[in-house]
PyMOL CGO cylinders between C-alpha atoms (Angstrom):
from pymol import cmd
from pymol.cgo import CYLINDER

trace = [
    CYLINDER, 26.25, -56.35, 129.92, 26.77, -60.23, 130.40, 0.3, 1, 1, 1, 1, 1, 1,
    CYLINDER, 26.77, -60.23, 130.40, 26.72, -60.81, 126.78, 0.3, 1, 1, 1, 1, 1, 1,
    CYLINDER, 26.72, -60.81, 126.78, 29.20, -58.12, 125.91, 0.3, 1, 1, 1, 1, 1, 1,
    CYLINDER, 29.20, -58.12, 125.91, 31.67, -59.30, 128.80, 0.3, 1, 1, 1, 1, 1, 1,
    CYLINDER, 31.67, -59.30, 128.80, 31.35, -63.25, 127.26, 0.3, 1, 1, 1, 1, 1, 1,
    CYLINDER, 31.35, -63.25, 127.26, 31.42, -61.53, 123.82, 0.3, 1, 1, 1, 1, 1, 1,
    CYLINDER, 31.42, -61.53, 123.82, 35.10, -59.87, 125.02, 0.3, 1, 1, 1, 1, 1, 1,
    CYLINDER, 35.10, -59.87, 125.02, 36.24, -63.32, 126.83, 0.3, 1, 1, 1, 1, 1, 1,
    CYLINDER, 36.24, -63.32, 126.83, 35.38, -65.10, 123.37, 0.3, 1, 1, 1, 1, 1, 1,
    CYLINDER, 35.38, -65.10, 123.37, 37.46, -62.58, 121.28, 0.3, 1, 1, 1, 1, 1, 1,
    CYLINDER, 37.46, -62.58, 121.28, 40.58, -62.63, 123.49, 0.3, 1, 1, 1, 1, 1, 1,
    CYLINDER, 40.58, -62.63, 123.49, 40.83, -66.76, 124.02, 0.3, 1, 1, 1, 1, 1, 1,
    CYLINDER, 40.83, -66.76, 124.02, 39.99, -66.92, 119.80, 0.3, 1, 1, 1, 1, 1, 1,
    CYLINDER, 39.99, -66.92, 119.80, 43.06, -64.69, 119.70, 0.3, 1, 1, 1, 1, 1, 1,
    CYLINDER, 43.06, -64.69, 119.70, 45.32, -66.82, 121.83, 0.3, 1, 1, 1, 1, 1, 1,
    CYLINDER, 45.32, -66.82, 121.83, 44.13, -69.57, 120.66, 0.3, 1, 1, 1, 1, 1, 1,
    CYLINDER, 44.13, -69.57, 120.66, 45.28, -68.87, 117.34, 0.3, 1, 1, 1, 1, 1, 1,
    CYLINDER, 45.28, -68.87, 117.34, 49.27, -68.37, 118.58, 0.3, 1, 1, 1, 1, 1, 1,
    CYLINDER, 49.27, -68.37, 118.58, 51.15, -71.50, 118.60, 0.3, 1, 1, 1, 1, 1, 1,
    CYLINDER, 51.15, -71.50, 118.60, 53.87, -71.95, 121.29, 0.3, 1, 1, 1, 1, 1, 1,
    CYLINDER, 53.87, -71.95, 121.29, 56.43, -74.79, 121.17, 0.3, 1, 1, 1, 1, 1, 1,
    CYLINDER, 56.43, -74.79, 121.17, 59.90, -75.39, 123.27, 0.3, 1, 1, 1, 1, 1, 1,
    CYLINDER, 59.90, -75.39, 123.27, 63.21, -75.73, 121.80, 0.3, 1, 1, 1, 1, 1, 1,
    CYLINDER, 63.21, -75.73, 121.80, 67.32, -76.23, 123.09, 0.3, 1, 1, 1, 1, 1, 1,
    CYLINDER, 67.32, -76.23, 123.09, 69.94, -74.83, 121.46, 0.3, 1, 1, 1, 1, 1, 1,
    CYLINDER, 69.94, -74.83, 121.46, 73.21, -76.41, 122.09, 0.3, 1, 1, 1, 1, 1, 1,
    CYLINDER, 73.21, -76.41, 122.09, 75.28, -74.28, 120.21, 0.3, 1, 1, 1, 1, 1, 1,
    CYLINDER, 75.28, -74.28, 120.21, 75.44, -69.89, 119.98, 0.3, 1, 1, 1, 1, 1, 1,
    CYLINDER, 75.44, -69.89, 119.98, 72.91, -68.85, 116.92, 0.3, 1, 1, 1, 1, 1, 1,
    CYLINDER, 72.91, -68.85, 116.92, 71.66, -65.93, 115.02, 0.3, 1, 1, 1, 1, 1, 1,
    CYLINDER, 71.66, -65.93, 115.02, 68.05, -65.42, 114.33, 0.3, 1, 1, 1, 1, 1, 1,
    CYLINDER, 68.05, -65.42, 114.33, 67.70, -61.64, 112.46, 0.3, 1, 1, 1, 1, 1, 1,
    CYLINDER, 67.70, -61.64, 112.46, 70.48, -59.31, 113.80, 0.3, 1, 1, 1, 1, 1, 1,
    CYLINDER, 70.48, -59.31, 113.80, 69.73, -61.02, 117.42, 0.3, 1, 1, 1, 1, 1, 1,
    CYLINDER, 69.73, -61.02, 117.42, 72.98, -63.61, 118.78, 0.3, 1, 1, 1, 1, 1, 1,
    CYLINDER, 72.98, -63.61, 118.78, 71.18, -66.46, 120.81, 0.3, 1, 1, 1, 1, 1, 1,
    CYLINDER, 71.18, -66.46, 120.81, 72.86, -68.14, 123.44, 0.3, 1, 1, 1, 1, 1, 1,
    CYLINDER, 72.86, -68.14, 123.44, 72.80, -71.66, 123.86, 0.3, 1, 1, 1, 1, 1, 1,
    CYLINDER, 72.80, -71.66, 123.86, 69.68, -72.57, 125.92, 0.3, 1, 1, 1, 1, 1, 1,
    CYLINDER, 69.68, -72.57, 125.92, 65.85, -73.28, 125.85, 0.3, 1, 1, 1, 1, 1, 1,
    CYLINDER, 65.85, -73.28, 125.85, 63.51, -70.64, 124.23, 0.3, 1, 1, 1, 1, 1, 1,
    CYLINDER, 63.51, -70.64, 124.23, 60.05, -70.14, 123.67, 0.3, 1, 1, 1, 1, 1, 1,
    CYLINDER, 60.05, -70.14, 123.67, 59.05, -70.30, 120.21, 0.3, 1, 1, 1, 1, 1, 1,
    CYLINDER, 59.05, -70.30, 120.21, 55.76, -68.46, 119.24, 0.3, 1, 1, 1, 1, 1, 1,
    CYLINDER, 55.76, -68.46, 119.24, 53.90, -68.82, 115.42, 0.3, 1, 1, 1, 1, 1, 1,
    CYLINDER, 53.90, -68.82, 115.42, 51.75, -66.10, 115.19, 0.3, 1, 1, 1, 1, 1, 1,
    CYLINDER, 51.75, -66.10, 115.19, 50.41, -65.37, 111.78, 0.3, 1, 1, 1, 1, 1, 1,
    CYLINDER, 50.41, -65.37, 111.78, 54.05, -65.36, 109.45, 0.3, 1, 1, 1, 1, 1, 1,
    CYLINDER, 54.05, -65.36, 109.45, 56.21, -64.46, 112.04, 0.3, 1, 1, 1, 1, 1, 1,
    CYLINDER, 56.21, -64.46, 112.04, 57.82, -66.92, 114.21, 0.3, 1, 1, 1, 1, 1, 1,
    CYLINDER, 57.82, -66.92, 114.21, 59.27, -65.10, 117.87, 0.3, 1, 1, 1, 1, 1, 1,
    CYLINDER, 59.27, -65.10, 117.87, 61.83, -67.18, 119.74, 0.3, 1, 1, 1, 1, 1, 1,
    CYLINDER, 61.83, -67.18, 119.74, 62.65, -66.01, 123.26, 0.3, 1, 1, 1, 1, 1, 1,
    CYLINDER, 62.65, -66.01, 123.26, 64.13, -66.48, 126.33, 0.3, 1, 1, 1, 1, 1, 1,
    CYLINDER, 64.13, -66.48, 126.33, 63.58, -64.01, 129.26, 0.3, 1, 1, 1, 1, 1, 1,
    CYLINDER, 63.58, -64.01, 129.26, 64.44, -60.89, 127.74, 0.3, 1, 1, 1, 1, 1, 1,
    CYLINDER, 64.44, -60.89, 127.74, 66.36, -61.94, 124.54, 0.3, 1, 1, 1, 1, 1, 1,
    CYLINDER, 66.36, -61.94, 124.54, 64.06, -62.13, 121.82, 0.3, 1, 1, 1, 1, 1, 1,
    CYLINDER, 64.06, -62.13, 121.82, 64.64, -62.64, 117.97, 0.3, 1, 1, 1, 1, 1, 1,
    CYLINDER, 64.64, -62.64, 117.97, 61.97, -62.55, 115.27, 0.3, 1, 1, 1, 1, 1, 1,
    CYLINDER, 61.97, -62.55, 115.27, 61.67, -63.82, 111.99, 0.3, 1, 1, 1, 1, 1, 1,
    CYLINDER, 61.67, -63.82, 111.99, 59.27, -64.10, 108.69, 0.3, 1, 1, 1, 1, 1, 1,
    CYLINDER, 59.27, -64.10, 108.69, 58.04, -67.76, 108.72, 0.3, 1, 1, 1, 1, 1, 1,
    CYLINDER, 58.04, -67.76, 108.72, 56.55, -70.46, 106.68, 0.3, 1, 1, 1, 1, 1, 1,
    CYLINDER, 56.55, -70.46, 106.68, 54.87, -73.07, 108.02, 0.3, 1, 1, 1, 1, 1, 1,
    CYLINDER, 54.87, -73.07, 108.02, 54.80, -76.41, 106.08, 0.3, 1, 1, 1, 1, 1, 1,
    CYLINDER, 54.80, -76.41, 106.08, 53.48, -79.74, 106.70, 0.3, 1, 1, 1, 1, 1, 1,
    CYLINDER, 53.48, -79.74, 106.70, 56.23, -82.93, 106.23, 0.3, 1, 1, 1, 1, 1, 1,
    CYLINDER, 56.23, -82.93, 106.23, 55.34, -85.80, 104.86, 0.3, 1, 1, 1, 1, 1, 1,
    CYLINDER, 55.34, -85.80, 104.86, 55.74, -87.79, 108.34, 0.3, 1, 1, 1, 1, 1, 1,
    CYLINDER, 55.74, -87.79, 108.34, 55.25, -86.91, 112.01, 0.3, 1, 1, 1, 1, 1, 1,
    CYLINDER, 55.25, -86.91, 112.01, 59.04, -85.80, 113.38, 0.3, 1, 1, 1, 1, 1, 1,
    CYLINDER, 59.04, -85.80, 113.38, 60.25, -87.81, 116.21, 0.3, 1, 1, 1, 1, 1, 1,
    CYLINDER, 60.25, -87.81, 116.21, 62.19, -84.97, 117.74, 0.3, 1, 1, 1, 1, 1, 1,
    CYLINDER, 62.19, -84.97, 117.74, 62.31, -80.97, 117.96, 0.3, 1, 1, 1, 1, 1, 1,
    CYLINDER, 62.31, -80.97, 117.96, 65.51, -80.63, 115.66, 0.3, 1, 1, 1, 1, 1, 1,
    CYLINDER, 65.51, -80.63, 115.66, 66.68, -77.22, 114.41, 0.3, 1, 1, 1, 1, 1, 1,
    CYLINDER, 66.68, -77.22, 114.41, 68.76, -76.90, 111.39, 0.3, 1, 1, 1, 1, 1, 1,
    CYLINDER, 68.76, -76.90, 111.39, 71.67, -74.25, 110.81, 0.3, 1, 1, 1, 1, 1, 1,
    CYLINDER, 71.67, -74.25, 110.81, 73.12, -72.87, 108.06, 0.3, 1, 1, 1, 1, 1, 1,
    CYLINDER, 73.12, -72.87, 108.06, 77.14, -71.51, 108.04, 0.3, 1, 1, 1, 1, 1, 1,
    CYLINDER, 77.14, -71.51, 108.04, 76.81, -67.82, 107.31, 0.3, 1, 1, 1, 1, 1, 1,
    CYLINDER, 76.81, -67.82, 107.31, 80.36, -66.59, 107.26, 0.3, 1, 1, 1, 1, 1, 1,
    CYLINDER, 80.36, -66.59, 107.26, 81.16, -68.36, 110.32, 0.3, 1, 1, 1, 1, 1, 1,
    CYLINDER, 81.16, -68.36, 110.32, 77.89, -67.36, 111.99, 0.3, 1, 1, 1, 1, 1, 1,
    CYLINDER, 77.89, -67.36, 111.99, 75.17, -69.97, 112.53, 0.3, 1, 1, 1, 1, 1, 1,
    CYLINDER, 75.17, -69.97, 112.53, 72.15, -68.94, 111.53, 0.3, 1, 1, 1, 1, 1, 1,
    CYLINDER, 72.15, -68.94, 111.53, 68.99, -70.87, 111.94, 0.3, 1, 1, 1, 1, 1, 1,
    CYLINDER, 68.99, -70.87, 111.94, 67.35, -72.11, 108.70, 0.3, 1, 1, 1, 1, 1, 1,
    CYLINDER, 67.35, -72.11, 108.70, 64.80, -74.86, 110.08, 0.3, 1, 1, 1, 1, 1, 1,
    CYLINDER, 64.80, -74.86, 110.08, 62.76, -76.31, 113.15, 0.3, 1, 1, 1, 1, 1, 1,
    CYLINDER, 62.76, -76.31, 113.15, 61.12, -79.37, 113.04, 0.3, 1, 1, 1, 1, 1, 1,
    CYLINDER, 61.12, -79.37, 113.04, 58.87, -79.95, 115.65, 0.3, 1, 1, 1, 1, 1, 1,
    CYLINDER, 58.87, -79.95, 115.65, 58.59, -83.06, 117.66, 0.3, 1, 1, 1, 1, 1, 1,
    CYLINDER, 58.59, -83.06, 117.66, 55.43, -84.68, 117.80, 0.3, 1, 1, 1, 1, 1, 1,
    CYLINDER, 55.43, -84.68, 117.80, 53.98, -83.21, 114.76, 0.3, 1, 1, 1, 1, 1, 1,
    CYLINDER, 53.98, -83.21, 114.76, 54.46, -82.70, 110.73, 0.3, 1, 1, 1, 1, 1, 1,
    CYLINDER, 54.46, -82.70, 110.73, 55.03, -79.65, 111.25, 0.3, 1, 1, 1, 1, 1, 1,
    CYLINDER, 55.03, -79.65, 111.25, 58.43, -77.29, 110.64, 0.3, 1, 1, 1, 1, 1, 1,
    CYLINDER, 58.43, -77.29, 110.64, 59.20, -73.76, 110.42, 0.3, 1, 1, 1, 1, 1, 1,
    CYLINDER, 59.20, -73.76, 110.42, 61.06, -72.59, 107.42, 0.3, 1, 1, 1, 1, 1, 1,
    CYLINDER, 61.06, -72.59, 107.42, 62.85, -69.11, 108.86, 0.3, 1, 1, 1, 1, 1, 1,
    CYLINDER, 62.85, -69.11, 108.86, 62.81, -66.53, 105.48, 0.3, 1, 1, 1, 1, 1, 1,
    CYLINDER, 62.81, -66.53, 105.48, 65.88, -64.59, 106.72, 0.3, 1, 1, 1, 1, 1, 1,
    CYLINDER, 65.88, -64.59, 106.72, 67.65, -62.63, 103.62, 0.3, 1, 1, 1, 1, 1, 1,
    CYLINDER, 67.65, -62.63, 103.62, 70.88, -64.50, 102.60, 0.3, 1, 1, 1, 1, 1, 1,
    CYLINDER, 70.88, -64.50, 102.60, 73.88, -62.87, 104.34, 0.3, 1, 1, 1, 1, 1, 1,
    CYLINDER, 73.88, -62.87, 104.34, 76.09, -61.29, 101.69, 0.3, 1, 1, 1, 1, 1, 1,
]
cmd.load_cgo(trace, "trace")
C-alpha cells in the first residue's frame, strides 16, 4: 500500500514537473486566439505544444514552439504583430534563459 501511494506521489510531481510556468506584463491590450487580453501580468504555462497565458479567469491558449536562442535574453520581452489594427502576440522571450515561445496562431485574413 506504501509503495503504490509513493508510486502515485511520483507520477503526479513527474507530471508537474514537466509544465513550465513563467511571468509576463503586458503594457498594451492583446489578442492571443479569439481571447482580448488586457494589459496586466499573466501566468504563462508550456505544457507539451500549447502555451496557456492567464490571469484570474481570462485565459487564452495557443499552439507553441519552443526554441532555443543563440544567447541567454536579458529580459521577458513579448513581440506583437499588427493584425488589422489588433495586436496579436507573435513572440516571448524569456528573461533569464535562451528560451522563447514562437505562438503558431493562423494569419488573420
Amino acid at each position: 500500500m506504501i509503495q503504490r501511494s509513493l508510486l502515485v506521489f511520483a507520477v503526479l510531481g513527474l507530471a508537474l514537473a514537466s509544465a513550465k510556468s513563467y511571468t509576463i506584463t503586458l503594457f498594451q491590450p492583446a489578442t492571443v486566439g479569439a481571447v482580448q487580453l488586457k494589459p496586466g501580468d499573466y501566468r504563462v504555462d508550456v505544457l507539451d505544444r500549447k502555451v496557456v497565458i492567464r490571469n484570474g479567469q481570462v485565459e487564452a491558449t495557443s499552439p507553441v514552439t519552443v526554441e532555443a536562442g543563440d544567447s541567454r535574453y536579458r529580459t521577458t520581452t513579448v513581440r506583437f504583430e499588427n493584425s488589422n489594427g489588433t495586436m496579436r502576440i507573435q513572440e516571448i522571450r524569456l528573461g533569464g534563459t535562451s528560451t522563447r515561445l514562437l505562438l503558431n496562431e493562423p494569419a488573420a485574413n
